[in-house]
N, CA, C and O atoms as a Tripos MOL2 file, in Angstrom:
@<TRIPOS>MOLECULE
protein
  268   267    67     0     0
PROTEIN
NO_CHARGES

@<TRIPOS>ATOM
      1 N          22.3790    4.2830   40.9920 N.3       1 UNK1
      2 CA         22.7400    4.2920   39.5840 C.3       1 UNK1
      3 C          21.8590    3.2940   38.8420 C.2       1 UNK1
      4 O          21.5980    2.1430   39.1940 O.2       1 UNK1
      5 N          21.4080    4.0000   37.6510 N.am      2 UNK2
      6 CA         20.1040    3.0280   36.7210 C.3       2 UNK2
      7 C          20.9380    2.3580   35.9080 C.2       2 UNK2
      8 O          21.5400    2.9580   35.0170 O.2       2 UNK2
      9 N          21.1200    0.6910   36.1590 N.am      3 UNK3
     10 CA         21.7230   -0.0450   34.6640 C.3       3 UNK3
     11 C          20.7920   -0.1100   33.8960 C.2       3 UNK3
     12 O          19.6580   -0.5620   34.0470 O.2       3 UNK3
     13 N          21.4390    0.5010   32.7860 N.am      4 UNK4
     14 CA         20.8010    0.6060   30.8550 C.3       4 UNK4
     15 C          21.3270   -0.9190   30.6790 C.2       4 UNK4
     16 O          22.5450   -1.0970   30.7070 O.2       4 UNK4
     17 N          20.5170   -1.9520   30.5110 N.am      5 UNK5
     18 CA         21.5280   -2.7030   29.2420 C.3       5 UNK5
     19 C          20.9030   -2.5480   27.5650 C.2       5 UNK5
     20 O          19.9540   -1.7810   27.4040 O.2       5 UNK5
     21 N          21.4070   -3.2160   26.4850 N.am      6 UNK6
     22 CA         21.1600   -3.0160   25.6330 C.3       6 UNK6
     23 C          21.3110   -4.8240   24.6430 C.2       6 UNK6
     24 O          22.2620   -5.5990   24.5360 O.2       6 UNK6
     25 N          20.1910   -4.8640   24.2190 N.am      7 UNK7
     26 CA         19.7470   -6.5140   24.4350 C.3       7 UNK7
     27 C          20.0840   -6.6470   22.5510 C.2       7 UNK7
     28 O          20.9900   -7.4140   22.2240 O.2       7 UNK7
     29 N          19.4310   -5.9910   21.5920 N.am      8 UNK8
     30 CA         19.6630   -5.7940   20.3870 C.3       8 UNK8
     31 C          19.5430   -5.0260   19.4930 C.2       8 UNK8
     32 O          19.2650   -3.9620   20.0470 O.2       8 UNK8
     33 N          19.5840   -4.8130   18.0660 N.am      9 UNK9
     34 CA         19.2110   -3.6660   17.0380 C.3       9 UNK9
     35 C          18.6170   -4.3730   16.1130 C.2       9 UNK9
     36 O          19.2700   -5.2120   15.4920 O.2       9 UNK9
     37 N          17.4810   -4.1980   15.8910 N.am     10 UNK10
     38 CA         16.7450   -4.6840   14.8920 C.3      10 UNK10
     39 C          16.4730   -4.0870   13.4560 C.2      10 UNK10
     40 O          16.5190   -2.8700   13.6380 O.2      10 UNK10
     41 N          16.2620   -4.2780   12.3720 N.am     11 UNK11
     42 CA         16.2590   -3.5640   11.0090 C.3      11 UNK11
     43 C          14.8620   -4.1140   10.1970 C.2      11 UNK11
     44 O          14.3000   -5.2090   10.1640 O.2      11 UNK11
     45 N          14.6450   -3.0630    9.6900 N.am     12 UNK12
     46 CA         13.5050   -3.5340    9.0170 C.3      12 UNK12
     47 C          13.6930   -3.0040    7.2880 C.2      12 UNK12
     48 O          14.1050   -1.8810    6.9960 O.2      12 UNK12
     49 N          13.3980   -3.8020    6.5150 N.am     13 UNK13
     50 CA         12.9920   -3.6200    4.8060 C.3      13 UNK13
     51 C          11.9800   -3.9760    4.1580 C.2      13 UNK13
     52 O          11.3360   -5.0070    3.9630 O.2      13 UNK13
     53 N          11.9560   -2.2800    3.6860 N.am     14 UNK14
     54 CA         10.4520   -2.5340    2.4100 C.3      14 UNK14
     55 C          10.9860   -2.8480    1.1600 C.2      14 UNK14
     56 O          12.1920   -2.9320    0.9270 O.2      14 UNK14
     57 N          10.1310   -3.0110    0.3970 N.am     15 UNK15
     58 CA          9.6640   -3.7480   -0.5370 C.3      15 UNK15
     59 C           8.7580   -2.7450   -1.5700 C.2      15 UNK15
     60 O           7.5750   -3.0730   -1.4800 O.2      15 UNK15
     61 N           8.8950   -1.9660   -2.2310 N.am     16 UNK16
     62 CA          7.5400   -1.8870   -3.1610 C.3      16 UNK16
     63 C           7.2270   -2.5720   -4.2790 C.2      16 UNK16
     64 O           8.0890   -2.6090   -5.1560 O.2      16 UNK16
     65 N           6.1100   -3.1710   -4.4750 N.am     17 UNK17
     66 CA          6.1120   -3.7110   -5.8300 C.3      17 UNK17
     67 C           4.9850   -2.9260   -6.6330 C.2      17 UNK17
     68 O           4.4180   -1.8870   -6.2970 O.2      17 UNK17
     69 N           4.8140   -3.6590   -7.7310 N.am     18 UNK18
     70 CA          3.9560   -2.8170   -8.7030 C.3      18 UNK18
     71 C           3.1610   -3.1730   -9.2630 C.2      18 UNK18
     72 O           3.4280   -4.3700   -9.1630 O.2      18 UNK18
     73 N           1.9770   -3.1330  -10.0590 N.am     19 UNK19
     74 CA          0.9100   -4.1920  -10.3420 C.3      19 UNK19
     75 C           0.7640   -5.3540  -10.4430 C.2      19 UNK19
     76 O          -0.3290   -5.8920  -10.2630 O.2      19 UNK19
     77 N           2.0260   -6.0980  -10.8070 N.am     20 UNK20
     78 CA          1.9510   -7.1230  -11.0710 C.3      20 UNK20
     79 C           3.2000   -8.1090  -10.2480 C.2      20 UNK20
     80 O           3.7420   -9.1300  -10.6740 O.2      20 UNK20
     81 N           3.4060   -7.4330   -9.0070 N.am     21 UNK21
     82 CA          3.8200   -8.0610   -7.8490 C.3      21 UNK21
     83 C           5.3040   -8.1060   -7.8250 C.2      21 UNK21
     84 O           5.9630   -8.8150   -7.0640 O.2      21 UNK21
     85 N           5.9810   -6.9410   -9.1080 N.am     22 UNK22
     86 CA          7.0310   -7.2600   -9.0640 C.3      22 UNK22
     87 C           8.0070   -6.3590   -8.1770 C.2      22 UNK22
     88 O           7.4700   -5.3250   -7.7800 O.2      22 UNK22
     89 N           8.9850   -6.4950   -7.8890 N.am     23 UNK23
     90 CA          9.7380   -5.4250   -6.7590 C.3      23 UNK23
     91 C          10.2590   -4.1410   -7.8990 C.2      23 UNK23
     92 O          10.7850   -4.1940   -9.0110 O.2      23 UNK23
     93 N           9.8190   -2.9820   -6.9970 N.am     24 UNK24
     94 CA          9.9760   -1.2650   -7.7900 C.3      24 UNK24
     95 C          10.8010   -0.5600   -6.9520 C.2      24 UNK24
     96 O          10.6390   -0.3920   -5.7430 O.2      24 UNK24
     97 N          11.9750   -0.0270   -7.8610 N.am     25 UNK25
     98 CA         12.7940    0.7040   -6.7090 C.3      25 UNK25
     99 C          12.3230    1.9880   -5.9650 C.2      25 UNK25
    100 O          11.7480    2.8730   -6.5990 O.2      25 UNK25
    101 N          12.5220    2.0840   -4.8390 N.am     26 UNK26
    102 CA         12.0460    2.9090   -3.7370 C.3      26 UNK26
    103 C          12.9590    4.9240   -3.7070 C.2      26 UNK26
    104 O          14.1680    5.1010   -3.8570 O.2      26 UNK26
    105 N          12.1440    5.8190   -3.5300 N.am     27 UNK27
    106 CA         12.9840    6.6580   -3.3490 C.3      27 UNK27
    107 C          13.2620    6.8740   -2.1890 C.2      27 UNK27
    108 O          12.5860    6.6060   -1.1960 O.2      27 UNK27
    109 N          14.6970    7.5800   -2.2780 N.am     28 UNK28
    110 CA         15.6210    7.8950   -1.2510 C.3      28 UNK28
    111 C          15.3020    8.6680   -0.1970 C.2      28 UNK28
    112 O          15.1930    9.8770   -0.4000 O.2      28 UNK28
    113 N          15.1330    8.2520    0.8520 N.am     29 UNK29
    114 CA         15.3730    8.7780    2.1920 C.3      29 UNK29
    115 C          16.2170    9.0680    2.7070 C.2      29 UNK29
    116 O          17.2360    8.3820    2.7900 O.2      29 UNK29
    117 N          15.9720   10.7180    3.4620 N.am     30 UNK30
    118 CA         16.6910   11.2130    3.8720 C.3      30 UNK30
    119 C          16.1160   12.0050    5.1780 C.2      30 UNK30
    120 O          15.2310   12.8550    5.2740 O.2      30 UNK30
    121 N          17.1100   11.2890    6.3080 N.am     31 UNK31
    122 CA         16.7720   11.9580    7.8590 C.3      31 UNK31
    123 C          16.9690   13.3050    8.0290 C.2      31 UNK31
    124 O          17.8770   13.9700    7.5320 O.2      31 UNK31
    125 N          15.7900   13.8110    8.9900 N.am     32 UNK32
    126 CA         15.7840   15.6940    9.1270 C.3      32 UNK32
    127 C          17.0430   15.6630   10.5290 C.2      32 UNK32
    128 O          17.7540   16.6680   10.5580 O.2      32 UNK32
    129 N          17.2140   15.0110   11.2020 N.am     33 UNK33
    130 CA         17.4120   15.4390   12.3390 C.3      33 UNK33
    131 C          19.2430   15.2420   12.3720 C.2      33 UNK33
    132 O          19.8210   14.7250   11.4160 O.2      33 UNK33
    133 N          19.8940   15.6720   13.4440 N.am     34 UNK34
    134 CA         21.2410   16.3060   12.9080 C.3      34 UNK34
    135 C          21.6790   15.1120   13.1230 C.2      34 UNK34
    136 O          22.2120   14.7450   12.0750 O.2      34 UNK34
    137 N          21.7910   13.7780   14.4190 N.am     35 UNK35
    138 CA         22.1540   12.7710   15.2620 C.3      35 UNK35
    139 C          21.7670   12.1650   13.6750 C.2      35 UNK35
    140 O          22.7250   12.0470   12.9120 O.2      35 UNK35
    141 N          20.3070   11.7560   13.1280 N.am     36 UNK36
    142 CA         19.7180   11.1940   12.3860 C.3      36 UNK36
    143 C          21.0160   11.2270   10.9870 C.2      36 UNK36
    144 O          21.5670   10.2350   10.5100 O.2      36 UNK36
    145 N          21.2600   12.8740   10.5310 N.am     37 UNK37
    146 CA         22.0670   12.7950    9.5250 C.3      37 UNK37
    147 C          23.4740   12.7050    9.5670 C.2      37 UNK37
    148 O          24.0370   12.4820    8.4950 O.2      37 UNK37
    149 N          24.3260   12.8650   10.8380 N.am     38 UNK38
    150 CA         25.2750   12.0820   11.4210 C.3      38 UNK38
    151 C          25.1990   10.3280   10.7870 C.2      38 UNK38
    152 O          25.7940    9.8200    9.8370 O.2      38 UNK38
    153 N          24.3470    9.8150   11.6320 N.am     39 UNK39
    154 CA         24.3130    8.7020   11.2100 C.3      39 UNK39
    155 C          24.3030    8.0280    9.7730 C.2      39 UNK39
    156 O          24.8750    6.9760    9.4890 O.2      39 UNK39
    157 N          23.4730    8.9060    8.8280 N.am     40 UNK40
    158 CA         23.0680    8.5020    7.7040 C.3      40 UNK40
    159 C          24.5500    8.6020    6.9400 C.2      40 UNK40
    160 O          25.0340    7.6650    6.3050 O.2      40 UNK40
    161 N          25.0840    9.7050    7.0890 N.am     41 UNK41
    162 CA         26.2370    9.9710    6.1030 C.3      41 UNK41
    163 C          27.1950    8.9620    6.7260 C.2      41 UNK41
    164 O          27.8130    8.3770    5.8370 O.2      41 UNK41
    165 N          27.5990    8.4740    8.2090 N.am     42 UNK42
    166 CA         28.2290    7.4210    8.2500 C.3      42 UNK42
    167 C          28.0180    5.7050    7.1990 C.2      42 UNK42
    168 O          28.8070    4.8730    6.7510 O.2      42 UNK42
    169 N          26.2980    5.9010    7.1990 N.am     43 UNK43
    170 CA         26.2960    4.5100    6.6250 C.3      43 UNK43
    171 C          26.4820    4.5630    5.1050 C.2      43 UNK43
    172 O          26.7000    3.5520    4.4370 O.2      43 UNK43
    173 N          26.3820    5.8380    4.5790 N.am     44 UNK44
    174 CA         26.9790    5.5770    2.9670 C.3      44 UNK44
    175 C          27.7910    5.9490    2.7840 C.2      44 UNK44
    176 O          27.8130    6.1920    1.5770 O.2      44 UNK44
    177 N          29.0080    6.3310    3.4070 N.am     45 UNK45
    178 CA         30.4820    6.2730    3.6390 C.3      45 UNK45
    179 C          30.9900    4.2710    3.7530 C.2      45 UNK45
    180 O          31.9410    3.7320    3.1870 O.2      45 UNK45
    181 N          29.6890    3.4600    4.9070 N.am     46 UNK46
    182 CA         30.1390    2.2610    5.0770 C.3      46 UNK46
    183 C          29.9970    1.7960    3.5570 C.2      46 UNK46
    184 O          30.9730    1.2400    3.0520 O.2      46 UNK46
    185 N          28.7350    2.0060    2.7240 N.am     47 UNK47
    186 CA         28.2270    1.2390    1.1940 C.3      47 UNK47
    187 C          28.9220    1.7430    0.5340 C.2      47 UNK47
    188 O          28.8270    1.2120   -0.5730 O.2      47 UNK47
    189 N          30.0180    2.9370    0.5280 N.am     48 UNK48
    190 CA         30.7260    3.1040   -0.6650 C.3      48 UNK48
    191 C          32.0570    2.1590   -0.7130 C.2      48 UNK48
    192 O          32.5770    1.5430   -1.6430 O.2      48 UNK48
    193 N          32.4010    2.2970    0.6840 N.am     49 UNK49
    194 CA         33.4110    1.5420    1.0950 C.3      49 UNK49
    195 C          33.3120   -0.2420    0.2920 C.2      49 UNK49
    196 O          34.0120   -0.7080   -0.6070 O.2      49 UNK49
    197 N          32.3060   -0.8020    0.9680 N.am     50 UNK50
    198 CA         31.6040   -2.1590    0.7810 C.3      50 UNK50
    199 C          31.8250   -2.2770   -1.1850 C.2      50 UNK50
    200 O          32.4580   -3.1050   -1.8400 O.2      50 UNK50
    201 N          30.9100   -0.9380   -1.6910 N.am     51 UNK51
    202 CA         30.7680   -1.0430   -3.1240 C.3      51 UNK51
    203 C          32.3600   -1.4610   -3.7420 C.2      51 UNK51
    204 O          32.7990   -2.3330   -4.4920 O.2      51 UNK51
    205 N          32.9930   -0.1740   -2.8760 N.am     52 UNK52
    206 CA         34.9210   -0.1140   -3.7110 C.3      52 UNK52
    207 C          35.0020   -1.4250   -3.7870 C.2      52 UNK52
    208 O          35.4490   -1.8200   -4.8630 O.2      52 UNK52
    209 N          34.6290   -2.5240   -2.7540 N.am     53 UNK53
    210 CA         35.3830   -3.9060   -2.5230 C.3      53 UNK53
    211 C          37.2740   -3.5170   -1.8250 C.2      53 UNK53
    212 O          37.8300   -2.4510   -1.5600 O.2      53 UNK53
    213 N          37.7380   -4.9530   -1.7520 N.am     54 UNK54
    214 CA         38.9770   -4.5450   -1.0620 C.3      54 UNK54
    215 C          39.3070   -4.2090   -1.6920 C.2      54 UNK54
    216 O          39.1190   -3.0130   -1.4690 O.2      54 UNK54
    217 N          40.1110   -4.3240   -3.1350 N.am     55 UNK55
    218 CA         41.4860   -3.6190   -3.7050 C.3      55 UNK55
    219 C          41.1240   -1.9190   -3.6430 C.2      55 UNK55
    220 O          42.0050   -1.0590   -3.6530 O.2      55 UNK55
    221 N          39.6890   -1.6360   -3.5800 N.am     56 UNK56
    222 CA         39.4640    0.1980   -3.7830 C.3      56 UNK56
    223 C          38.7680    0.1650   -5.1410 C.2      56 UNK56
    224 O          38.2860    1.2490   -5.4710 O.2      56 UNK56
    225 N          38.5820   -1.0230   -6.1520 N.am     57 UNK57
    226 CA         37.9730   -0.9560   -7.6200 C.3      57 UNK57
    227 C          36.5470   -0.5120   -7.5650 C.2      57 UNK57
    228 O          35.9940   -1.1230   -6.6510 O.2      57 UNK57
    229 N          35.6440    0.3860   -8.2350 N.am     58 UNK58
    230 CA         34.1480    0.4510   -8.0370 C.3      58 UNK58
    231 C          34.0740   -0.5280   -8.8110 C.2      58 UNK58
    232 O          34.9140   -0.9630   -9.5990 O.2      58 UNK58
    233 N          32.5020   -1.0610   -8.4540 N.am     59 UNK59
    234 CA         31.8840   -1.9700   -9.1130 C.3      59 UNK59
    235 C          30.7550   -1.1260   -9.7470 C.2      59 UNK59
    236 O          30.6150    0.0870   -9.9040 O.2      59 UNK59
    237 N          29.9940   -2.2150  -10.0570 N.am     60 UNK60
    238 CA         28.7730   -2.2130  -10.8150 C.3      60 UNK60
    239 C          27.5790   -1.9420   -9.7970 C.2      60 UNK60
    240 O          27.1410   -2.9250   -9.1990 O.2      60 UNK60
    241 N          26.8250   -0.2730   -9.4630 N.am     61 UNK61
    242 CA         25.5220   -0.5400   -8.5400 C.3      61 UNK61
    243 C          24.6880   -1.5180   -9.1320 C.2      61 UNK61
    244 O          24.5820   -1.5970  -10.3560 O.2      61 UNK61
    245 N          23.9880   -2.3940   -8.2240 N.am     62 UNK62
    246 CA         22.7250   -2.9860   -8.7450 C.3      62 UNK62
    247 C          21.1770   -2.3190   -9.2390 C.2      62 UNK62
    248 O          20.9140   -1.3500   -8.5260 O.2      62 UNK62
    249 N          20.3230   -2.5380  -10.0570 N.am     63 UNK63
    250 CA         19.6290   -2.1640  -10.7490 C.3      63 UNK63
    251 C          18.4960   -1.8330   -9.3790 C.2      63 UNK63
    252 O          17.9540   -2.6750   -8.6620 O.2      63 UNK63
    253 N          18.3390    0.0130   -9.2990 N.am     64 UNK64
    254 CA         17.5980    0.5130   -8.3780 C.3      64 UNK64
    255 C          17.6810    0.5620   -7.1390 C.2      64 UNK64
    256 O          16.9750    0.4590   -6.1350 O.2      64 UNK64
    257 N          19.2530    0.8420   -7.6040 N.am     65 UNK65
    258 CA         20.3760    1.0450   -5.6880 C.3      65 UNK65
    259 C          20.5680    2.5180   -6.0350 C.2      65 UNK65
    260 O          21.0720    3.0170   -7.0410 O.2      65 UNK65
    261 N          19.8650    3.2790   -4.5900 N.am     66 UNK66
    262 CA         20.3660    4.8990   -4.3150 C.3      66 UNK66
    263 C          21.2150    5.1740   -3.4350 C.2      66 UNK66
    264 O          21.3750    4.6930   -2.3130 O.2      66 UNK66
    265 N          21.9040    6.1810   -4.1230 N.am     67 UNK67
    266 CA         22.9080    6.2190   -2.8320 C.3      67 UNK67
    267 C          22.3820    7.8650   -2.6140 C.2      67 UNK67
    268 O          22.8300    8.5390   -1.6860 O.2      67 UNK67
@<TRIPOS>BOND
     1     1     2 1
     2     2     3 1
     3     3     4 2
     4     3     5 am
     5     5     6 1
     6     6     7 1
     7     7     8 2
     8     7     9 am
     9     9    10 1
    10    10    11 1
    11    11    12 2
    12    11    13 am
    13    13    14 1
    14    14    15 1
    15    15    16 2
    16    15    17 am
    17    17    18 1
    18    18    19 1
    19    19    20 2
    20    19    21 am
    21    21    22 1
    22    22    23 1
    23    23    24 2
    24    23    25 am
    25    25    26 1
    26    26    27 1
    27    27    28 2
    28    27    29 am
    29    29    30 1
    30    30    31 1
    31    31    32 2
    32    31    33 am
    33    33    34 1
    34    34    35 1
    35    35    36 2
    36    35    37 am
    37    37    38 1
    38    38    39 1
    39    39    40 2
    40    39    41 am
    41    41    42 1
    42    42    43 1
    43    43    44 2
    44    43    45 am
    45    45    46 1
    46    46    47 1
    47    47    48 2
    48    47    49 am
    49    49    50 1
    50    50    51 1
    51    51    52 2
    52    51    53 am
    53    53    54 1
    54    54    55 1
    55    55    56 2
    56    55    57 am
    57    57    58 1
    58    58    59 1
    59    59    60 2
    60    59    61 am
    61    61    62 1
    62    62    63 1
    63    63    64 2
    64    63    65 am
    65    65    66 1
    66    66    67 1
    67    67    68 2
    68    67    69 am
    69    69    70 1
    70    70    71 1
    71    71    72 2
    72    71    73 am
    73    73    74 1
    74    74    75 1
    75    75    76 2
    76    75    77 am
    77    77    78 1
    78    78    79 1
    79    79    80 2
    80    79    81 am
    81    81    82 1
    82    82    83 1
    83    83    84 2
    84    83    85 am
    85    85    86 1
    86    86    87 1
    87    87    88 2
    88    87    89 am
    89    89    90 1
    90    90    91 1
    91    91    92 2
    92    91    93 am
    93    93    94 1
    94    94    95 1
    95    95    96 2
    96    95    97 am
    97    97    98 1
    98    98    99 1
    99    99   100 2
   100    99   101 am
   101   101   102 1
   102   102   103 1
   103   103   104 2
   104   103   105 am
   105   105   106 1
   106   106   107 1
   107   107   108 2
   108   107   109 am
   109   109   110 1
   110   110   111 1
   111   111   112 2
   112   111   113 am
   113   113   114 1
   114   114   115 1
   115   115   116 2
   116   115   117 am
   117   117   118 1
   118   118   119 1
   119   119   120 2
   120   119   121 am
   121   121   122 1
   122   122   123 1
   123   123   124 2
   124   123   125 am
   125   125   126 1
   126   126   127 1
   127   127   128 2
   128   127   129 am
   129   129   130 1
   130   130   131 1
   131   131   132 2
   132   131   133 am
   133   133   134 1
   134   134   135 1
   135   135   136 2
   136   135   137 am
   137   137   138 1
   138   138   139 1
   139   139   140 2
   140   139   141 am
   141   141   142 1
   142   142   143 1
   143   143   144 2
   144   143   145 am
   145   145   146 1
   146   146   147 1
   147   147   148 2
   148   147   149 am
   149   149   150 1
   150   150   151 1
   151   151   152 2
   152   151   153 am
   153   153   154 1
   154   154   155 1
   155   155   156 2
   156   155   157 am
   157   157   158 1
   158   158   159 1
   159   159   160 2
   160   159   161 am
   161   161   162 1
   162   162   163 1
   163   163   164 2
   164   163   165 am
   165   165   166 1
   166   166   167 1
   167   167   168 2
   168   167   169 am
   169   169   170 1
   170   170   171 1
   171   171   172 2
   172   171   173 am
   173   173   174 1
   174   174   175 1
   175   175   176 2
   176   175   177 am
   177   177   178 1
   178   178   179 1
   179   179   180 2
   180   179   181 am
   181   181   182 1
   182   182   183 1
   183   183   184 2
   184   183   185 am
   185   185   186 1
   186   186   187 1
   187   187   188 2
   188   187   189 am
   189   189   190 1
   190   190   191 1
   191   191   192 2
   192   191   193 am
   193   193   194 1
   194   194   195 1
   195   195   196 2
   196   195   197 am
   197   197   198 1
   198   198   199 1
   199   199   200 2
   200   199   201 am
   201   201   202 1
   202   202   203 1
   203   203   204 2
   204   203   205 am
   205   205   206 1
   206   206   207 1
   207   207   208 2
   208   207   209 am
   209   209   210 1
   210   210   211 1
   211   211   212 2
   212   211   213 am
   213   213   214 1
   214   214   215 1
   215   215   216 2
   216   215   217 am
   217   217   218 1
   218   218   219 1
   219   219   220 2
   220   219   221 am
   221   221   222 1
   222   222   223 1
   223   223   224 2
   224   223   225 am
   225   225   226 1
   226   226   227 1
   227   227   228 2
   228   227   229 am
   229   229   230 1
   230   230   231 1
   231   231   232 2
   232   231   233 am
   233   233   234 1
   234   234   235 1
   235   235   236 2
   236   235   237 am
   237   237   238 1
   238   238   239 1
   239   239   240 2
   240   239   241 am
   241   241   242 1
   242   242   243 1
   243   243   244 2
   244   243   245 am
   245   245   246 1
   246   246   247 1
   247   247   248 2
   248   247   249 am
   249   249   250 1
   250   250   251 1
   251   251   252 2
   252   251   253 am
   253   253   254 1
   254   254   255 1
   255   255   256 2
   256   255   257 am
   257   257   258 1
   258   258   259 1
   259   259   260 2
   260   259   261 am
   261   261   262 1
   262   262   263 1
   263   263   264 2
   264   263   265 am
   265   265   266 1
   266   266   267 1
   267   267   268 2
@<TRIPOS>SUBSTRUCTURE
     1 UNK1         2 RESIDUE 1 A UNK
     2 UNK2         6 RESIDUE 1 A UNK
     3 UNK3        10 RESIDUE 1 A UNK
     4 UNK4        14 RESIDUE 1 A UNK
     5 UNK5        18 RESIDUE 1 A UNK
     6 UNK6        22 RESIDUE 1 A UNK
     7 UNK7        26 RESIDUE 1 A UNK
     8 UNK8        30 RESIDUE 1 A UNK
     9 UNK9        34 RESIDUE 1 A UNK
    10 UNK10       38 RESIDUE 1 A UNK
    11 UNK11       42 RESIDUE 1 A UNK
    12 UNK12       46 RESIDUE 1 A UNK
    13 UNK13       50 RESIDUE 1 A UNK
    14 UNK14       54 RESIDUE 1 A UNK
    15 UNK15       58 RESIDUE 1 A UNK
    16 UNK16       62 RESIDUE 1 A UNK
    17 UNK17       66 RESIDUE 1 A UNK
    18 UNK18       70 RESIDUE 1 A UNK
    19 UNK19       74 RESIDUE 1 A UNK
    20 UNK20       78 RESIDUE 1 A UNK
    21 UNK21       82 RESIDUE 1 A UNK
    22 UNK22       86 RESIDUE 1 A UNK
    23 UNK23       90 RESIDUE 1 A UNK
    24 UNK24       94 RESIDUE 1 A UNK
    25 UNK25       98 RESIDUE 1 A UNK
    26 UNK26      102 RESIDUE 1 A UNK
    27 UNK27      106 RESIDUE 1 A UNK
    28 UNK28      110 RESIDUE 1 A UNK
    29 UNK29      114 RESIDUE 1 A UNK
    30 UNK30      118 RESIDUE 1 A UNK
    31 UNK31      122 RESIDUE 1 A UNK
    32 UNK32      126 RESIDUE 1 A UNK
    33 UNK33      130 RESIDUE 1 A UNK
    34 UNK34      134 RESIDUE 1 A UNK
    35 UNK35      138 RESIDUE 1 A UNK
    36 UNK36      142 RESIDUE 1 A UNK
    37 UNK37      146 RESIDUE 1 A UNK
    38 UNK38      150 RESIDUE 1 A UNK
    39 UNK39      154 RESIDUE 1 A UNK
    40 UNK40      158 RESIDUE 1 A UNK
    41 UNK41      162 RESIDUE 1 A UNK
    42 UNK42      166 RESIDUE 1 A UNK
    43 UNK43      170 RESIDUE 1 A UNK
    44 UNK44      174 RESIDUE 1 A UNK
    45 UNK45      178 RESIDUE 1 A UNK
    46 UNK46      182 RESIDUE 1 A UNK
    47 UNK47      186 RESIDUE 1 A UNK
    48 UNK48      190 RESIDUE 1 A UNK
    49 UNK49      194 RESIDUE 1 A UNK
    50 UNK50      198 RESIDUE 1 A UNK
    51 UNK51      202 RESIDUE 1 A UNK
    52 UNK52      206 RESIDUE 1 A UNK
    53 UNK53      210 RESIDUE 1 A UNK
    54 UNK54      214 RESIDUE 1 A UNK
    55 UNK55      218 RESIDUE 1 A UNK
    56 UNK56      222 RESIDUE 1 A UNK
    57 UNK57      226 RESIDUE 1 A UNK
    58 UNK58      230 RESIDUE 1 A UNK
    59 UNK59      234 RESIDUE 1 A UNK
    60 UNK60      238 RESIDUE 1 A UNK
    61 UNK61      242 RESIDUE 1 A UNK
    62 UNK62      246 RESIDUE 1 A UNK
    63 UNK63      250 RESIDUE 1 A UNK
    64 UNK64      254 RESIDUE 1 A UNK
    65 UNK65      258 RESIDUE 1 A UNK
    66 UNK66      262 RESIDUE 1 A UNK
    67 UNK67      266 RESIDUE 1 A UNK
């Protein structure tokens, strides 16, 4: 029997900026693959959740947040 272990998950973020070095909001990505879009729709199920805050109130998105 082969032990798998699993050591960490790492994340990575871009950045675009724009002539003059300032940060430009990015368009939305979206995964082809089924596992891929499984996943995806879990994590903006987690950011809507996060957005509601506890009582369930929406807030305010921040300037050049896609959901």
């Amino acid at each position: 029997m082969k032990n798998n272990f699993f050591a960490c998950t790492t994340y990575s973020a871009g950045v675009k900026a724009g002539k003059k070095g300032k940060p430009r909001p990015l368009l939305s990505i979206k995964p082809g693959i089924d596992d891929g879009k499984r996943r995806w729709d879990a994590t903006e199920q987690r950011k809507l959740r996060r957005m509601r805050g506890v009582r369930g109130t929406e807030t305010q998105r921040p300037k050049g947040f896609f959901l």
